[in-house]
N, C-alpha and C positions, 0 to 999 in steps of 0.2 A: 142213576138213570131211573125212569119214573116207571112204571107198571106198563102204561099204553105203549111205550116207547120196545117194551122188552116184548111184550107179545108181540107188537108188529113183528120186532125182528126174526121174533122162535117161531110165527107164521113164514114167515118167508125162507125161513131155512127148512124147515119140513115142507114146504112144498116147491122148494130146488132139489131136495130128497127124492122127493117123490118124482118130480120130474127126471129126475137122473136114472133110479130104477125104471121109468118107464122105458128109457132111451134101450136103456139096457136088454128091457125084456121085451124090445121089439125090436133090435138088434139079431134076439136067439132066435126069433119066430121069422124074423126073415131068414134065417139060416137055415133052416129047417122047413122053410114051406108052411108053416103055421098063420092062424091067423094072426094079422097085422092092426099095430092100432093107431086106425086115422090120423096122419096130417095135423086135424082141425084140433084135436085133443092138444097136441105140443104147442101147435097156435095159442090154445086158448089159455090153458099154463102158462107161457112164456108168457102172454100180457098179466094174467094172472100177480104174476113176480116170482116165476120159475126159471126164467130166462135162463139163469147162471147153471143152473142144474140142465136146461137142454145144450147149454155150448160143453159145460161137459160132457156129458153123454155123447154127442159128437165126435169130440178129441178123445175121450178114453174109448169108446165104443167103435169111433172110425165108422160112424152112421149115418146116414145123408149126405157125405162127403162129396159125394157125387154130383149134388140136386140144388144147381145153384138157385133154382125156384123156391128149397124147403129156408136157407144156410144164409141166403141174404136178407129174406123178411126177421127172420131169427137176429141178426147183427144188427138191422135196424132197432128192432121193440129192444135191444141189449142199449142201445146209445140212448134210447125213451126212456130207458128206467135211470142211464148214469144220471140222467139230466134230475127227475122225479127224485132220487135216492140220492142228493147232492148233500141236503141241509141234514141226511142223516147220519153223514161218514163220519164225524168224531162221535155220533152214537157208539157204528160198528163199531170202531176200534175199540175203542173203552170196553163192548162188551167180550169183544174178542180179548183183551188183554186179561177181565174177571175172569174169564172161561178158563184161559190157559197161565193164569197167574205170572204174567211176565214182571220181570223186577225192573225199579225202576232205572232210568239209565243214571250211570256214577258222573254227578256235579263235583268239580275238584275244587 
């Protein structure tokens, strides 16, 4: 896999990271009466290419579950990015399989 290729991807995983934490840490501050962090921020991540990290946050967090205002723009920019991130899925895998050293499958 070429260099451009891998940073794209270590970009977009640290900032479904980051998105994920944030889901989280606005999760606690809703619990708590604290301040809350904008909407516009998870919007602007999710186009970003954080998407995957706000639908979890969502599902782990059980946050915005409510708001089908916040949860449907959110599952839209998610089908914008399947479409955008199409030519790059035997990237992932590949890189996913070096990460986690999967063996290859047994040809008899």
């Amino acid at each position: 896999m070429d260099l451009t290729t891998t940073l794209l991807l270590t970009g977009l995983a640290a900032l479904n990271l980051t998105t994920f934490i944030l889901m989280g840490t606005d999760k606690a501050a809703a619990a708590h009466s604290q301040q809350r962090i904008p909407e516009k921020i998870f919007y602007t991540l999710s186009i970003a290419g954080g998407v995957w990290g706000t639908i979890l946050g969502i599902t782990t967090f059980h946050h915005k579950t409510k708001k089908p205002e916040f949860y449907i723009p959110i599952g839209l920019i998610a089908l914008l990015h399947l479409a955008l991130l199409q030519p790059l899925i035997p990237h992932i895998i590949q890189l996913l399989k070096e990460l986690i050293k999967l063996p290859k499958p047994f040809e008899g």
